[in-house]
Each structure stands twice: as C-alpha cells, then as structure tokens.
N, C-alpha and C positions, 0 to 999 in steps of 0.2 A: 242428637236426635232422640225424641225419650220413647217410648213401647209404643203411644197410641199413633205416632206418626208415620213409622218405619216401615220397613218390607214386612211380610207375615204370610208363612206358610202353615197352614192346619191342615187336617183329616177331620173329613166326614166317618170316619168308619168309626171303630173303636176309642174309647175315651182313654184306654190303657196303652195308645201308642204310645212308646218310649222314645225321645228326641234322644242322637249323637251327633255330639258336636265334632269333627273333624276337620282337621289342615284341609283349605282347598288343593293343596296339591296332591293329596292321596288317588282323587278322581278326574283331577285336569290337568296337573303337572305343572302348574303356575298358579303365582298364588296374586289374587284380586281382592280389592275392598267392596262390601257386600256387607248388606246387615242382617237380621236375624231371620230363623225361620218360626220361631215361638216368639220372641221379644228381639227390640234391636241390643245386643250386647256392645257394639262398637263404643271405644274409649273417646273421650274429646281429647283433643288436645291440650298439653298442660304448657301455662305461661309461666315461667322462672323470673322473679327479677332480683338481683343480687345487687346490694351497695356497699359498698366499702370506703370508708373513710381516711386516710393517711395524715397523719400528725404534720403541724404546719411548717413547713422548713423557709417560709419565705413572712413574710406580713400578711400574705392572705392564706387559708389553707385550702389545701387540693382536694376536691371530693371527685373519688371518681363511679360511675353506675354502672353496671354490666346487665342489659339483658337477656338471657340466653330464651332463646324460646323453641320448644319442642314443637316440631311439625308432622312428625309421622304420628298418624293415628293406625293403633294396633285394633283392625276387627277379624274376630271370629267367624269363619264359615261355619255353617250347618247341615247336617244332613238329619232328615225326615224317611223313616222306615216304614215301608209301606206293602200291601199283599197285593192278591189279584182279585179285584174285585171293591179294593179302597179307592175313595178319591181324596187328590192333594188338591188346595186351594190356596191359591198366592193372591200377595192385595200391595202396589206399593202406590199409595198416595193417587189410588185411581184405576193403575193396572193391572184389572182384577183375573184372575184365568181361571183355570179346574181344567183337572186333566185324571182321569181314570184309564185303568187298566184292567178292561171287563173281562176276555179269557184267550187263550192261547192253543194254539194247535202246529201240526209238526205236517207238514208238507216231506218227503223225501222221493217225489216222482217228478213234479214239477209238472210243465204245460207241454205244451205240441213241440214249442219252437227250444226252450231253456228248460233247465234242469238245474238241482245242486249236482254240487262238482261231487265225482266218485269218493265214498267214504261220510260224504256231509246231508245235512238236512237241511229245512229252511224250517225257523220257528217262526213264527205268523203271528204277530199279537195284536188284537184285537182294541182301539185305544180311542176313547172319548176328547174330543179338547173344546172344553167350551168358555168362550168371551165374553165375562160378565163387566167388563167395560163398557163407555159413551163412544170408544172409536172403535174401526176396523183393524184387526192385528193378521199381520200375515206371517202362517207357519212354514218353517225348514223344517222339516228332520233330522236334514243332515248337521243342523249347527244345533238344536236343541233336545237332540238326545242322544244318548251315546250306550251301549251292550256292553258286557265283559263275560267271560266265562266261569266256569266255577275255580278257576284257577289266577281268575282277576288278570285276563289276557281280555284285552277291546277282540270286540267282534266286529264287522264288516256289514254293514248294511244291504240286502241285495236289492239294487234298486229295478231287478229285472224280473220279480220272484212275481208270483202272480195270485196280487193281493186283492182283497174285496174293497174298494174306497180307497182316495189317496189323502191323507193328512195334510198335501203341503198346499198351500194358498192361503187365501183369504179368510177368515173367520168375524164374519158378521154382528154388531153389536148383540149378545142377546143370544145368541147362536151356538150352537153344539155342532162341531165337527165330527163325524164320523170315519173313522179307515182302518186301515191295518199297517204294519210295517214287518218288515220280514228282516230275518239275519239269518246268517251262515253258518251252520255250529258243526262240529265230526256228531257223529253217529253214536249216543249212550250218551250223549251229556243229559249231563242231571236238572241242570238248574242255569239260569241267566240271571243277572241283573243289570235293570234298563233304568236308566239313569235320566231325569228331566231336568234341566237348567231353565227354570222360566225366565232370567235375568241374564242375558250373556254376559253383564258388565258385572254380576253380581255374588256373591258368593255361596246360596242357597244351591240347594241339589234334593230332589226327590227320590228316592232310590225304591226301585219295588220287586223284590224277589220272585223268578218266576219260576217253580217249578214244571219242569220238562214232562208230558204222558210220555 
C-alpha cells in the first residue's frame, strides 16, 4: 500500500510535532497490523523462488523448483504526541475523523447522588470528535479510548461522574461531537494520558498529555 493510499494521522496544531514510532503492545498489549500515522511504513510481502538443478543420473535429468514464499507482513505501529488543545486527524481511504482535546478540569465533590471514591478525584476532559466522512460513525468510549497514570497504570473510566455531553452515539456526516469523559485518579496526580484508537483493527494511537490543575 504506498503513502497516498493508506491510513493517515496528522495535527492541526504545531508543524514541529514530533512522530514516535512504537510496539503496539506498549499501549494495548497485543500487537495488530495497522498502517501508518505520517505515511503507510508496512512491508509487502516478499516472494522467494529457489531452483536447483541436479546432474542427470538417468537419460533425462531431474530439475527440481522450490517456492518458499513469505506471508507474514511486518507493520509498524505509531503513535502521534499531542497537548490540550491540539487536534488529531485520521483519513483511511474515506474514514475521515478529528478528535481534539479542548481543556480539563478536576471534580473531587462529585453530585447529589455519586461521588469519587475517598482519596480520588474525577478528571473531566472536555473532548471534540468530529465526522468528516459520507457515512454516519458511531462512538464508544469505552473501546476507543483508554487513560493511564503518570506511572503508565490504565485508569478507569467513571461512567457515573457528572459530565457536561456524552461522546457516545452517533456522529453525523459533517458533524462535531461534543462531551466530556471523566476518570478516576488518587488525589496529586500530576498528569494523565488519554490515548485515541481511531481504528480498533488498526495500529495508530493518538496520545495527548494532560496536565492535572
């Protein structure tokens, strides 16, 4: 698959975002075939064909062919470093998204009925996802993004936290989503990052550092 065909994740923000390439398994723990988030890097597979000849022991001589041919294709995951306030933009052959992370804030009272658990907060982040495709895409949270701590411990989604908008459903051709999503952190943590998979089959990752007020 050559560059102009493939999956493609950019930033709108800074032209000096830096691309790292990383194991899918660092952030999933399984590793998937996925193409690039700057260019497609994935290998084609290579065809061997081997002949050998053997000296004639009869009236005719014996040729014999050996195909071997290689099927595993080796690709590269990537991850995309992103702040608060960058948007990421993914395109595979049509499936086109944007997803930004406008700003954050720290709940530790909660509502009437729920509360964070003693010791913990709820970090609230404020999150754009808009549908620049011909079809209608419908969003999970729960399967396309995932938190970690600053000690690269997954966080906990609270799905009971009391957010302004909810990200999950349907996203309209054309359309920008608005919500928030909340996680569970103790009490001084510094920092989060929240992780986008726009492809679940794929190997891209968006990752956006959030610093904690």
């Amino acid at each position: 698959m050559g560059p102009e065909t493939g999956r493609r994740m950019t930033s709108h923000a800074s032209p000096k975002l830096s691309v790292t390439i990383l194991g899918i398994c660092v952030l999933s723990g399984a590793c998937m075939e996925g193409g690039s988030i700057q260019s497609v890097t994935t290998a084609a597979p290579s065809h061997t064909t081997v002949t050998s000849t053997q000296p004639a022991t009869t009236a005719a001589s014996t040729t014999t062919t050996t195909e071997a041919t290689n099927t595993t294709t080796q690709a590269e995951s990537q991850t995309v470093n992103f702040a608060v306030g960058e948007t990421a933009s993914y395109d595979d052959e049509g499936d086109a998204k944007t997803l930004a992370v406008n700003s954050v804030r720290i709940d530790a009272k909660g509502g009437d009925f729920v509360s964070p658990a003693v010791g913990f907060v709820w970090v609230i982040l404020d999150v754009s996802y808009g549908n620049e495709s011909a079809e209608v895409m419908t969003v999970s949270t729960l399967l396309e993004f995932t938190a970690f701590d600053s000690e690269g411990r997954e966080i906990e989604q609270s799905i009971f936290a009391d957010v302004d908008g909810s990200l999950d459903g349907d996203v309209l051709p054309g359309m920008t989503r608005n919500g928030e999503i909340a996680y569970e952190v103790p009490e001084g943590e510094k920092e989060v990052l929240f992780v986008w998979t726009p492809d679940l089959f794929g190997a891209e990752r968006a990752v956006w550092t959030v610093p904690l007020p």
